[in-house]
C-alpha positions as a Markdown table, in Angstrom:
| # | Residue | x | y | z |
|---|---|---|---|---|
| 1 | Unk | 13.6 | -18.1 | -7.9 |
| 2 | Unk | 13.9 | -14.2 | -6.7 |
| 3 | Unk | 14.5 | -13.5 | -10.9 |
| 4 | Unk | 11.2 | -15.1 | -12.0 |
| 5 | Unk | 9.2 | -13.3 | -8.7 |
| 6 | Unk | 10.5 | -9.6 | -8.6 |
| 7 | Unk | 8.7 | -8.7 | -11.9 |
| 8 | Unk | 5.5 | -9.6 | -10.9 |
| 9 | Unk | 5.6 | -8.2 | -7.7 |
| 10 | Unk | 7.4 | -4.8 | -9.4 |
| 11 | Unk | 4.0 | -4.7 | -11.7 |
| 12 | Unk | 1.8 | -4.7 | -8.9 |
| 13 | Unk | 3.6 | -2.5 | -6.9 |
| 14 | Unk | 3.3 | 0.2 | -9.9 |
| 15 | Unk | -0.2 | -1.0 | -10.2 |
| 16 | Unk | -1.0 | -0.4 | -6.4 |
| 17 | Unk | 0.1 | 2.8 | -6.5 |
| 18 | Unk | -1.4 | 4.2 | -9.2 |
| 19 | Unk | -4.9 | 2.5 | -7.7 |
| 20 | Unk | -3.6 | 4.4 | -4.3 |
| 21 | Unk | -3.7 | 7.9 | -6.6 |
| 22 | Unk | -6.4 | 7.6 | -8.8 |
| 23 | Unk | -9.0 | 6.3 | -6.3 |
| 24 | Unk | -11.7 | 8.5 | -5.5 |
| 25 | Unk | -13.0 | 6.3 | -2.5 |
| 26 | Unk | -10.5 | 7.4 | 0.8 |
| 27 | Unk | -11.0 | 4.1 | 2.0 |
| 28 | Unk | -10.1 | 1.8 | -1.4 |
| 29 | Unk | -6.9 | 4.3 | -1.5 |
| 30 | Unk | -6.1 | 3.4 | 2.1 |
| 31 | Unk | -6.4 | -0.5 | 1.7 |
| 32 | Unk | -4.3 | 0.2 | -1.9 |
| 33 | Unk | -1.4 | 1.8 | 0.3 |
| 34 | Unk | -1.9 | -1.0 | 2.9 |
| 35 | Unk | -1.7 | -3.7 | 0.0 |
| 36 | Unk | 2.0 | -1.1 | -1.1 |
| 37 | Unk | 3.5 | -1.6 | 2.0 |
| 38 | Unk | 2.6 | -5.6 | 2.2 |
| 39 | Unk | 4.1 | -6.3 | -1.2 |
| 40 | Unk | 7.2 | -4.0 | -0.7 |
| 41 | Unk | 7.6 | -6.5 | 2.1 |
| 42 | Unk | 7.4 | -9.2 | 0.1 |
| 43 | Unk | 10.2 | -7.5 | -2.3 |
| 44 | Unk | 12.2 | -6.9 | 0.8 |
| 45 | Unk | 11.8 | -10.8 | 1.6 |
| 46 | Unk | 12.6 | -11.8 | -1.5 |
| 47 | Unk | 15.7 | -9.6 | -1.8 |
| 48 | Unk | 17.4 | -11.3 | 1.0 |
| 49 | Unk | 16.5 | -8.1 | 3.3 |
| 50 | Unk | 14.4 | -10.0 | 6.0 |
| 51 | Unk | 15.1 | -7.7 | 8.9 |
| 52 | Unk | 13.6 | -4.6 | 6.4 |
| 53 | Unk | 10.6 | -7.1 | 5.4 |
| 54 | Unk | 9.4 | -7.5 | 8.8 |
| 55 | Unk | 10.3 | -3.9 | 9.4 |
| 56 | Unk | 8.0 | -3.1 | 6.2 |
| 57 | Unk | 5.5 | -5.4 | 7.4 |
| 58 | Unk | 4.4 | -4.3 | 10.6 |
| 59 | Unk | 5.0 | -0.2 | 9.8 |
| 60 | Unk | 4.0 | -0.1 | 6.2 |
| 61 | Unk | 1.2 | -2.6 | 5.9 |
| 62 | Unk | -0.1 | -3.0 | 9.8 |
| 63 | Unk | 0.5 | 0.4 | 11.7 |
| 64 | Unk | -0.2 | 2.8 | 8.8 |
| 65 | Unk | -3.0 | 0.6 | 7.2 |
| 66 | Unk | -4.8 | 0.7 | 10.8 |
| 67 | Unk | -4.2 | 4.9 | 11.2 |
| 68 | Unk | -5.5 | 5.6 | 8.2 |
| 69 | Unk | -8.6 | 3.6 | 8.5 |
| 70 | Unk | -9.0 | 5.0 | 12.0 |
| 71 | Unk | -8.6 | 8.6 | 10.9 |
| 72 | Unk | -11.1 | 7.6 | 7.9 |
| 73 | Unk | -13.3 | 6.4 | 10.7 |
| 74 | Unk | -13.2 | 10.0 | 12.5 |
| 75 | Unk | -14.0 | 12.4 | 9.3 |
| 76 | Unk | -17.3 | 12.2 | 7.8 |
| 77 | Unk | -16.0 | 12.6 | 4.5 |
| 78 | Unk | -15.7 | 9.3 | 2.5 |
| 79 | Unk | -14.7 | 10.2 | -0.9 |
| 80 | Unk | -12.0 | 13.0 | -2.3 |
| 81 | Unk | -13.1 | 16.2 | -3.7 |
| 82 | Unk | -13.4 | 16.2 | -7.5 |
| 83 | Unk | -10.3 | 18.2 | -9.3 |
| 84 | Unk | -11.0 | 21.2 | -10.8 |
| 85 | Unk | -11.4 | 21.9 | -14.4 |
């Protein structure tokens, strides 16, 4: 079962991340990296690493999800600068 689930859960991971990057909305890059760290604990999970999954879990996708929407909630700035040509 862990062969047929890893691949999709690889894709979205890259696919997360690159929607983490490229976003020019703070607050859809925040939820992207919230979204990371849930399905890096479903990786985890499915890897046999439970203790690292739950570990993932409450840091990567609870605690860092809710500091980054609270510091979003602080600035006044909601969307990232646009590079420089």
């Amino acid at each position: 079962m862990t062969e047929t689930l890893l691949p999709p859960l690889l894709l979205l991971l890259v696919v997360l991340a690159l929607v983490a990057v490229h976003a020019a909305d703070l607050l859809i890059a925040a939820l992207a990296l919230g979204t990371y760290g849930f399905v890096m604990a479903l990786i985890w999970a499915a890897l046999g690493a439970v203790d690292v999954a739950f570990t993932e879990a409450v840091v990567g996708a609870g605690a860092t999800t809710v500091f980054f929407l609270a510091a979003l909630l602080r600035t006044s700035r909601r969307r990232s600068p646009a590079p420089a040509r």
